[in-house]
N, C-alpha and C positions, 0 to 999 in steps of 0.2 A: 115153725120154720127156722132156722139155722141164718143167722148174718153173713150178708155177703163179706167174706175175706178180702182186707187190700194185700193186692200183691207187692210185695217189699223186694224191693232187688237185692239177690243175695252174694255176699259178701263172701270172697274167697281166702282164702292160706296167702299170707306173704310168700306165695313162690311163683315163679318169671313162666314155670310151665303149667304150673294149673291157672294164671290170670292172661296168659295169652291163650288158652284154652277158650276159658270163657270171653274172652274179647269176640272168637271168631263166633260164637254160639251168638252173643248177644246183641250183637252191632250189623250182622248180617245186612239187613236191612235199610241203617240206620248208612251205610258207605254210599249208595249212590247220592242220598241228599247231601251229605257232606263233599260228595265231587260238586255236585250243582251251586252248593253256597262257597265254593271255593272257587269256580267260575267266575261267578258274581263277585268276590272280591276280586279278583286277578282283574275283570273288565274294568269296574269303578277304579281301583289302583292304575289301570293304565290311565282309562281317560282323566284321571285327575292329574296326575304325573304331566302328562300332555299339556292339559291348560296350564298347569303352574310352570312349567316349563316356559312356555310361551307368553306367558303373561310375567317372569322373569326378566325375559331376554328384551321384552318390549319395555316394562319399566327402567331398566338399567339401561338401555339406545335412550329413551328420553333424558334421563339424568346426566346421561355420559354428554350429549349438548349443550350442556348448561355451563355455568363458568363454575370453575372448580368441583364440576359435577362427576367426574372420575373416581373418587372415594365413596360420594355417595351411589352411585351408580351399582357399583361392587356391594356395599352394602345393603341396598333395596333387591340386589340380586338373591344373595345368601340370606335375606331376613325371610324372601316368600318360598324359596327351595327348602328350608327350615319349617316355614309353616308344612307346606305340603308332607315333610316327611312328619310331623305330629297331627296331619289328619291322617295319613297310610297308617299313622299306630291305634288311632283311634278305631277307627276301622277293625285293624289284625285284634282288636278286642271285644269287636262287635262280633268278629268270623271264631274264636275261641270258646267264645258265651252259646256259640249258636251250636257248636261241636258239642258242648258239655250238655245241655239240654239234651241232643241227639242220643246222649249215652243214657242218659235218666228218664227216656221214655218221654220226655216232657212238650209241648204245641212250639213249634220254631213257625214264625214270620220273616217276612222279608226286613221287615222295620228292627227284626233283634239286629242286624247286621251293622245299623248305624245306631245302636244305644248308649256307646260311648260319648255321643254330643250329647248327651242330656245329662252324663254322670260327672259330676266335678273330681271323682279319685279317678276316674280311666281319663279324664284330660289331663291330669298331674302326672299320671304315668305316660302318657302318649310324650309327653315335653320331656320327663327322665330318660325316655328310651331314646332320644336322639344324642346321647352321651356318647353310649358304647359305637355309636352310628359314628360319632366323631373319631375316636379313637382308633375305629375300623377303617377310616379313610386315612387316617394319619399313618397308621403300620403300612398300610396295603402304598401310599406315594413312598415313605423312606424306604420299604421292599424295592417297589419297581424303579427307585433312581440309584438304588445302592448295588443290587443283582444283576451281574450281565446278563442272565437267563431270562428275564422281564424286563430287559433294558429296551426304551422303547423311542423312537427320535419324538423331535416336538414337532408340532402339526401346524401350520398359521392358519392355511385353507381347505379344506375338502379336496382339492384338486393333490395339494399335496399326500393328501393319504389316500387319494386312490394311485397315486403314480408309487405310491411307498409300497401297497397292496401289487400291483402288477410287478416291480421290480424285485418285490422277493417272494415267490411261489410259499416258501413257511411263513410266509408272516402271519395268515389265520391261526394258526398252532400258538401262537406267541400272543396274539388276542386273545385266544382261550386262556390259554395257562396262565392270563393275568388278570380272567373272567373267574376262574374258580379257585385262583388263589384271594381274590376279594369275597368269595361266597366261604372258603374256606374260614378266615380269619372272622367275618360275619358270624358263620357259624360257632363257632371256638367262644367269641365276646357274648353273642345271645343264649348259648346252649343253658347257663347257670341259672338263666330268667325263665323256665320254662313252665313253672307251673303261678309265677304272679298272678298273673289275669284272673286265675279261677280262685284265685283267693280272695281279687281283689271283689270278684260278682258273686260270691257266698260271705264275707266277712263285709257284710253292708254297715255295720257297726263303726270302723275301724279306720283309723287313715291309710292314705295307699301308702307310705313307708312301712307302716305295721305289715300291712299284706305282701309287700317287698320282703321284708326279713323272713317272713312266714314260707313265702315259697323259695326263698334259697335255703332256709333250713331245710325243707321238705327236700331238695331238691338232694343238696348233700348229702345228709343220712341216710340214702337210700339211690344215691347216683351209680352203684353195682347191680344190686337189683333191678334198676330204673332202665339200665342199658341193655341187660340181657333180656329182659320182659320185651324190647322193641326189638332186637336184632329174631327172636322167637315168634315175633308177630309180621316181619317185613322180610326175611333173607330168604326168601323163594320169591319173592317183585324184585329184590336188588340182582340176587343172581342172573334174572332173567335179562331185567333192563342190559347188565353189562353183556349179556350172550346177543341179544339184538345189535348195543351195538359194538362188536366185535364186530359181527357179522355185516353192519353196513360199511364199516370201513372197511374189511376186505376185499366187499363188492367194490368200494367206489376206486380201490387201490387197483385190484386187479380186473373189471371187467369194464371199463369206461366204454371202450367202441362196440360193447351189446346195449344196445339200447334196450334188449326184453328185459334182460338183467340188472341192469344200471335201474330199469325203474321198478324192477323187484326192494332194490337197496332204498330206492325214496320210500316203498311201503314200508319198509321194515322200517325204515329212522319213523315213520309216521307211529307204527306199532309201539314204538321206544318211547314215544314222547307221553304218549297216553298213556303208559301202562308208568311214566314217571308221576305224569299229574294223579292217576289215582291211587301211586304209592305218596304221594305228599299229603294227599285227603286221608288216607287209611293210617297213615303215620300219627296228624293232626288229634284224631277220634281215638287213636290210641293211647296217645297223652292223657287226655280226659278220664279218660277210660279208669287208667290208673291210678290218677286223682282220685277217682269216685270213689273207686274202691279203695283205696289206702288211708285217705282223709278220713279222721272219725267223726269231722260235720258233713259231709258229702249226703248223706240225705235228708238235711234240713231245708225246706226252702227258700229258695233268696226272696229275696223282697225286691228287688234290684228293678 
């Protein structure tokens, strides 16, 4: 009798059309888990966001009572919003690890999503990555106090910005464009960090700087190829998402007093949304994807 054969995942041509080929062949399956564990991060990111929030705002009211407790107050504030955002990185490399797996056929747990608290390089990285985090808040306030287009008044009370909210019908426009001017420049700062993580849970040898340099080399030499491989794997979700919503803003511009139609335009933003979240899941595993295949350790196993 003949030995059972392992099946080796096979490795494609360095080109953007035959690796988003096989992307769709071989992940087929592998996209719904990756919406589901992308759920799961988004819900833990809020409710953690949430507590540390609140658990902020209450330590900094206590210290702010204190005598000369107004610097510390400030400072107990930003030391645990600080924390919180290097446990959300911690995490975003627990959700990475669990994508990459997904592409290599390989057992995902619920528990791969929090294995960054047990790894001493993904907590070094999770505290690195609130760098560009800083720098991203710093452009994004000199932007919006220097541009009249995102210029936006100071708020003392809630009351004040809902009376600012009523008093000027475009002011949601102005919130936005200074929601995705912040995701934009976000985007711009992290886009170069893109393949660290999987280097950092395949090169278990290695400190996470080494794995740092490793994946913006990777990322670089290959940032042409890299873009057209994703815009080949995703530009029929983006086309679509912007045709939904076209389509609900002209509902909500021009049909407001049909109420059948007006709540045609809520399904349709609802259709927008989801068909966003499973482009951000199908995007994620597409990352991977490319790793897998490009890295010439990509089928060695981690030890991690």
């Amino acid at each position: 009798m003949e030995e059972d054969k392992k099946v080796v995942p096979i490795k494609v041509k360095n080109s953007p059309m035959k690796m988003a080929r096989a992307f769709f062949e071989s992940t087929r399956f592998a996209i719904p888990r990756a919406v589901f564990m992308l759920m799961l991060f988004c819900f833990f990111s809020v409710f953690l966001s949430s507590v540390m929030t609140g658990l902020a705002v209450s330590a900094s009211s206590f210290a702010a009572g204190l005598k000369g407790g107004v610097a510390f107050a400030l400072l107990a504030f930003v030391f645990i919003e600080f924390l919180s955002l290097a446990i959300l990185f911690v995490l975003h490399y627990g959700l990475f690890l669990c994508n990459l797996r997904f592409v290599r056929n390989q057992p995902v747990a619920l528990s791969f999503l929090f294995a960054g608290f047990r790894q001493r390089r993904a907590r070094k990285g999770a505290v690195f990555f609130i760098a560009p985090m800083i720098v991203c808040m710093a452009l994004f306030a000199v932007i919006t106090s220097q541009v009249e287009f995102f210029l936006l008044p100071q708020f003392q009370t809630p009351d004040q910005l809902l009376d600012f909210i009523k008093d000027n019908p475009d002011s949601m426009k102005k919130f936005l464009s200074c929601f995705v001017l912040f995701l934009l420049l976000a985007f711009v700062l992290y886009f170069p960090f893109t393949f660290v993580w999987s280097f950092v849970y395949d090169k278990t040898k290695q400190s996470f700087w080494k794995s740092l340099l490793d994946g913006l080399k990777f990322f670089f030499k290959r940032i042409f190829n890299f873009l057209a491989f994703e815009f080949l794997c995703h530009f029929k979700k983006a086309f679509l998402i912007l045709a939904f919503d076209a389509l609900h803003a002209f509902i909500y511009k021009r049909f407001q007093d049909s109420v059948g139609i007006y709540s045609f335009g809520s399904l349709i933003s609802f259709v927008s949304f989801a068909l966003t979240f499973y482009t951000a899941a199908a995007v994620m595993l597409s990352i991977q994807f490319y790793y897998d295949q490009l890295n010439e350790n990509s089928n060695k196993a981690s030890s991690n």
